[in-house]
C-alpha positions in Angstrom: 108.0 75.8 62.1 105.2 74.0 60.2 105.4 72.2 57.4 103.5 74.3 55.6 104.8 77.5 57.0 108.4 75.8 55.4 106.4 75.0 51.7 105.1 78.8 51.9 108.9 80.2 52.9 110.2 78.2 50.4 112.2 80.3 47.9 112.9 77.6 45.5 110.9 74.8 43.5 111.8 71.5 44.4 110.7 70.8 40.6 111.0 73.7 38.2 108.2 74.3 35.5 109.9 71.9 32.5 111.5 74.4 29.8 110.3 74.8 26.5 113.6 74.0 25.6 112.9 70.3 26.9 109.3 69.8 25.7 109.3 67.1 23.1 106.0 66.9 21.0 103.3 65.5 23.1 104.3 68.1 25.3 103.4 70.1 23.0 100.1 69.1 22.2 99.3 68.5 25.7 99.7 72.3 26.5 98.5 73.6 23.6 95.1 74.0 25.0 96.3 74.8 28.0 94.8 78.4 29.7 97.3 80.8 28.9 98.3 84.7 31.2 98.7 87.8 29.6 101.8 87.6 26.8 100.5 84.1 26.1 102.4 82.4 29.2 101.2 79.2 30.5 101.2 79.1 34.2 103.6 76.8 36.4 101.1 74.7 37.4 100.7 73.6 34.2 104.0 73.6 33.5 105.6 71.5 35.9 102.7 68.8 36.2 103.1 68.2 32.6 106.0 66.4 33.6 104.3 63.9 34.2 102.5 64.0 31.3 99.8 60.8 31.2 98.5 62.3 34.5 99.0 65.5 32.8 96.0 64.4 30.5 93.7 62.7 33.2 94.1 65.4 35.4 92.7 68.6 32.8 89.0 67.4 32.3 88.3 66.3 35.5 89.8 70.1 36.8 88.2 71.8 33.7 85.1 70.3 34.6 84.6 71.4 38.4 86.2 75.1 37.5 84.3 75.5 33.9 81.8 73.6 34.2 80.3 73.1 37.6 76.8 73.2 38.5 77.8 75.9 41.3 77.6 79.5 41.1 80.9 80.9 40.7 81.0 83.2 43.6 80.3 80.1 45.7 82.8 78.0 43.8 85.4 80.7 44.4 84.5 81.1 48.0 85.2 77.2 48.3 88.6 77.1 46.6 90.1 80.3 48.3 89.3 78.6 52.0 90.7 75.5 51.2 93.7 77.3 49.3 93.5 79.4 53.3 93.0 75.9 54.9 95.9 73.6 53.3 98.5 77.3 53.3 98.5 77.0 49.2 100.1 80.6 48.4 99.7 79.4 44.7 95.9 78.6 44.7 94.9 81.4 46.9 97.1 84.0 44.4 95.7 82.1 41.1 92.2 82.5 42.5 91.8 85.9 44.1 91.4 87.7 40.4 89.0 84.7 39.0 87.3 85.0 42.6 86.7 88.8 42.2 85.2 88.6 38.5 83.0 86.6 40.2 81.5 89.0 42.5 83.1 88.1 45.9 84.3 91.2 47.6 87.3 92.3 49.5 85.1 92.1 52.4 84.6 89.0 51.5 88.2 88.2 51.2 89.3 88.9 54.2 86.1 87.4 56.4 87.9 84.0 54.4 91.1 84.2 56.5 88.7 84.6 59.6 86.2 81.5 59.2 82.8 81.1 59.1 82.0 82.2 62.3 83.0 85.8 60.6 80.4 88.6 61.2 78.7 89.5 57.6 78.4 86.1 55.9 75.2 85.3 54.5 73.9 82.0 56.2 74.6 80.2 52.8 78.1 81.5 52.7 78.6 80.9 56.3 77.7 76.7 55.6 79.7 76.2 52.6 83.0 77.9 54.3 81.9 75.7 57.6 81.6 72.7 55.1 85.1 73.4 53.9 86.7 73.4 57.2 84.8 70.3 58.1 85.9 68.8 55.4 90.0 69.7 55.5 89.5 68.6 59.1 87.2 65.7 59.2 87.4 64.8 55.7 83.2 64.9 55.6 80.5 67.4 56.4 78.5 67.3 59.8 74.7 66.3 59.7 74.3 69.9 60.5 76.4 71.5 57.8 74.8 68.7 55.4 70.9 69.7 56.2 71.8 73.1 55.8 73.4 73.2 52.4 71.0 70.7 51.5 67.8 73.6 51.6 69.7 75.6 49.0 71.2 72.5 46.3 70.3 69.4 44.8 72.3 66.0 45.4 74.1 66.6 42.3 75.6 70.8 43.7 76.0 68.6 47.2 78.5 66.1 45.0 80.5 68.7 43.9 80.8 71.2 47.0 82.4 67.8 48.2 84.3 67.0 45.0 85.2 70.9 44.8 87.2 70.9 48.1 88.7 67.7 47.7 90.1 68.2 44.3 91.9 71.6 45.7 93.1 69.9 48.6 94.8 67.5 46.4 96.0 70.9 44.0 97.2 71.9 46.8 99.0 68.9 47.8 100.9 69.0 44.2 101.6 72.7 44.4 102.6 73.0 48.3 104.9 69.8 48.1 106.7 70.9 44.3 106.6 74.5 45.6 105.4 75.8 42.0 106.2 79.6 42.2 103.5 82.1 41.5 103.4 83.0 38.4 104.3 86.8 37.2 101.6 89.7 37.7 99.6 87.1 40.2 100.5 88.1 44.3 98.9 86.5 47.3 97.4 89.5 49.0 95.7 88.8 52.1 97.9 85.7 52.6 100.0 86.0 55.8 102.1 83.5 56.4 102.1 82.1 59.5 98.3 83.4 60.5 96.3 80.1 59.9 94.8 78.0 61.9 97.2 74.9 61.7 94.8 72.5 64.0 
């Protein structure tokens, strides 16, 4: 078995979300502006990396910037993060994403050609580079001249930075989530996520 087959079986956290019971004041105030689910919960992402909480504080703008603010379009953005959540076998970024992915407008369809590649029949040739430009990049760590050229007829050198800057900062997400084995959160599953069923090369 994998290593990240074991991080997806795993059925404990190696570090459990810190408990409210534990969280002194900055703690606090640190995840007082934190995103909050449903019943005002704050996810276990959060959660547990605030125990470490000057990274804690580092880490927020820089993420809130790329998912917030980003000069992408967010059904390309999503697109992105679910195949590198696909591509690194991050149950927790894929589960956390499929809901924010479908407000965005990608489809089921869409969904499931991400567990195939881009060599999927019914991509669009935009959607086909930037989910090539993800695998090149979890597997190269950069972009071919071709995948480069191709993305760069449809963005500017600034949208190029962050396609780059996207995947790598949810490679390194993942990184933190797959190795702490953060639970999914309640009401959040990771349909369309078999275990077992990517390609591990």
């Amino acid at each position: 078995m994998s290593q990240r087959d074991e991080a997806a079986r795993r059925t404990r956290p190696r570090l459990m979300p810190l408990p409210e019971a534990q969280w002194d004041a900055r703690t606090r105030e640190l995840l007082a502006t934190a995103a909050q689910d449903p019943g005002g919960r704050i996810p276990n992402i959060f959660t547990t990396l605030v125990r470490h909480p000057d990274l804690y504080e580092q880490f927020m703008p820089f993420g809130g910037q790329l998912l917030l603010r980003g000069r992408l379009p967010e059904e390309l953005r999503e697109l992105l993060i679910l195949r590198t959540a696909w591509n690194t076998g991050s149950r927790y970024e894929w589960g956390r994403h499929l809901p924010l992915a479908r407000a965005a407008g990608v489809t089921d369809a869409d969904i499931d050609r991400i567990t195939e590649g881009p060599e999927a029949p019914g991509w669009t040739d935009l959607q086909r580079h930037l989910i090539r430009a993800a695998d090149e990049l979890n597997h190269e760590a950069t972009m071919s001249d071709a995948t480069w050229e191709a993305l760069a007829e449809h963005f500017g050198d600034a949208e190029l930075i962050e396609i780059a800057m996207l995947v790598g900062q949810y490679h390194m997400v993942a990184f933190f989530l797959n190795a702490t084995g953060v639970e999914l959160d309640p009401g959040f599953d990771g349909t369309g996520f078999a275990e077992g069923e990517r390609d591990h090369e």
